[in-house]
N, C-alpha and C positions, 0 to 999 in steps of 0.2 A: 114835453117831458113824458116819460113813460111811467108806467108802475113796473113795482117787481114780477107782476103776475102775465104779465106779456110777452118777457122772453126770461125762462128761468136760465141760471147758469148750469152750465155742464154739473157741478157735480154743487153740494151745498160745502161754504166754506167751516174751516174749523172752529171760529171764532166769527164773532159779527155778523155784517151781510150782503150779500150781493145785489145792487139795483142796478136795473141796466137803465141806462139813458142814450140819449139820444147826440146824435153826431151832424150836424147842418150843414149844408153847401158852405154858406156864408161863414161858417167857424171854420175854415179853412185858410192858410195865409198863399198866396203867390205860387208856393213852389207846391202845391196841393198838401199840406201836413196842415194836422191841428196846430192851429195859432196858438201859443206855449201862455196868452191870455186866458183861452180857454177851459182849460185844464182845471180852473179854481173852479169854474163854473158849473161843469161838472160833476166835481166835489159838494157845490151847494146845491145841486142837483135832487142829487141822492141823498144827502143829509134832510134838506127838507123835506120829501116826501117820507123817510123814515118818522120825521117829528112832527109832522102833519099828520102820519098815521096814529101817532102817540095823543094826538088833541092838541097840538101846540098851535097858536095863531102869533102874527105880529099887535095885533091889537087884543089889550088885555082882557078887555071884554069881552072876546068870545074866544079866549085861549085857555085851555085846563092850566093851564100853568102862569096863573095872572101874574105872582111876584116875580117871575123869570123869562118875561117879555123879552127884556131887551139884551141882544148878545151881542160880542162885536169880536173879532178875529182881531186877536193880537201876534199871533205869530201863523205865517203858513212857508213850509220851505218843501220844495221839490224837485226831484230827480228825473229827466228824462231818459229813457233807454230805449225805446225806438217806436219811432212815428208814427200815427193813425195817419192813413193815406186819401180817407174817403168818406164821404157821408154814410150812416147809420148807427146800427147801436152798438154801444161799449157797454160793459159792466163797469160798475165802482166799488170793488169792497172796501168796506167802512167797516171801520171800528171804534171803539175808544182803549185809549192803553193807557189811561188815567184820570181820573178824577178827585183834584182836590176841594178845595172850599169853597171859592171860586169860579172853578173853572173845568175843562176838561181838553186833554190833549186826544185829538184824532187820530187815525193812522186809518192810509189809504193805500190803494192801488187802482188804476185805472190800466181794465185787462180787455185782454178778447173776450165774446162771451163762451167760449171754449175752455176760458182759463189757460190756455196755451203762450200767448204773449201779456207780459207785463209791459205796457206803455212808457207808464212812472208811475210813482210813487213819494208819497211824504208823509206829510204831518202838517196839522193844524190847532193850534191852540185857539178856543173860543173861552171868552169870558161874557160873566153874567154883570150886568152894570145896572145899579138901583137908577128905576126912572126919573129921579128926579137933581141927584147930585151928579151920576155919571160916574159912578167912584165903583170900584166892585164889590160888588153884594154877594151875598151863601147863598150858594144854592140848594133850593128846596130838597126836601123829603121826596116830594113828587117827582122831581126831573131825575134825581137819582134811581128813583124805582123804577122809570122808564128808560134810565140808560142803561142798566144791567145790561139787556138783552145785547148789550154793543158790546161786552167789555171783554177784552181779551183776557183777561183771568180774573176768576172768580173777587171779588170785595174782600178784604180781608177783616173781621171786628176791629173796635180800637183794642190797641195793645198788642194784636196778634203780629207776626210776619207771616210771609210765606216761603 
């Protein structure tokens, strides 16, 4: 896996951010295209290293974010629209385009690092699940001050719309 600081994207996006990651022989299926497994991985790619950069770890012990350790992907649905053909790097702009109590819904794109072709594209819903019942837990003060930087539009107060 790469960092952001390795190959920047052509221009900076409007919202969220662009990591580029890495594209491997082996994540290749038969006919030379990324294997349509691969694409998630990707996605958890560039999500970790964004929340890696935020202090997050999987053990609580040495994660800024002790009560929000454990997340699990409950929903991820994706769109292909045309093939990475080769080894190297892609970008993945990530977002979030929601955050409720719970939880937070994704929004991706896996581009050239040109920004010129979009690969595909979805969404992912991760949820936050208390360590020890497994049932979903609030998430923290903390994880929300660190997903700001992701959100596609500003937080709104309680009460407010937009």
């Amino acid at each position: 896996m790469s960092t952001f600081e390795d190959t920047p994207p052509a221009a900076e996006p409007e919202f969220g951010r662009v990591q580029s990651v890495d594209v491997h022989f082996e994540d290749l299926d038969p006919t030379g295209f990324l294997h349509n497994s691969r694409y998630s991985l990707l996605l958890e790619h560039a999500a970790s290293a964004y929340w890696s950069e935020q202090g997050w770890h999987h053990d609580p012990a040495r994660s800024r974010f002790a009560g929000d350790s454990v997340m699990a992907v409950r929903a991820f649905e994706i769109t292909y629209h045309f093939p990475v053909t080769e080894p190297g790097k892609v970008g993945v702009h990530l977002w979030i385009e929601r955050i409720g109590r719970s939880s937070y819904t994704y929004g991706f794109r896996v581009i050239s690092l040109d920004g010129a072709t979009v690969h595909a594209e979805g969404t992912r819903v991760q949820i936050n699940l208390d360590p020890t019942t497994l049932t979903p837990a609030t998430l923290s003060d903390e994880v929300r001050a660190a997903a700001q930087p992701l959100l596609r539009a500003p937080a709104q107060p309680p009460g407010e719309t937009a």
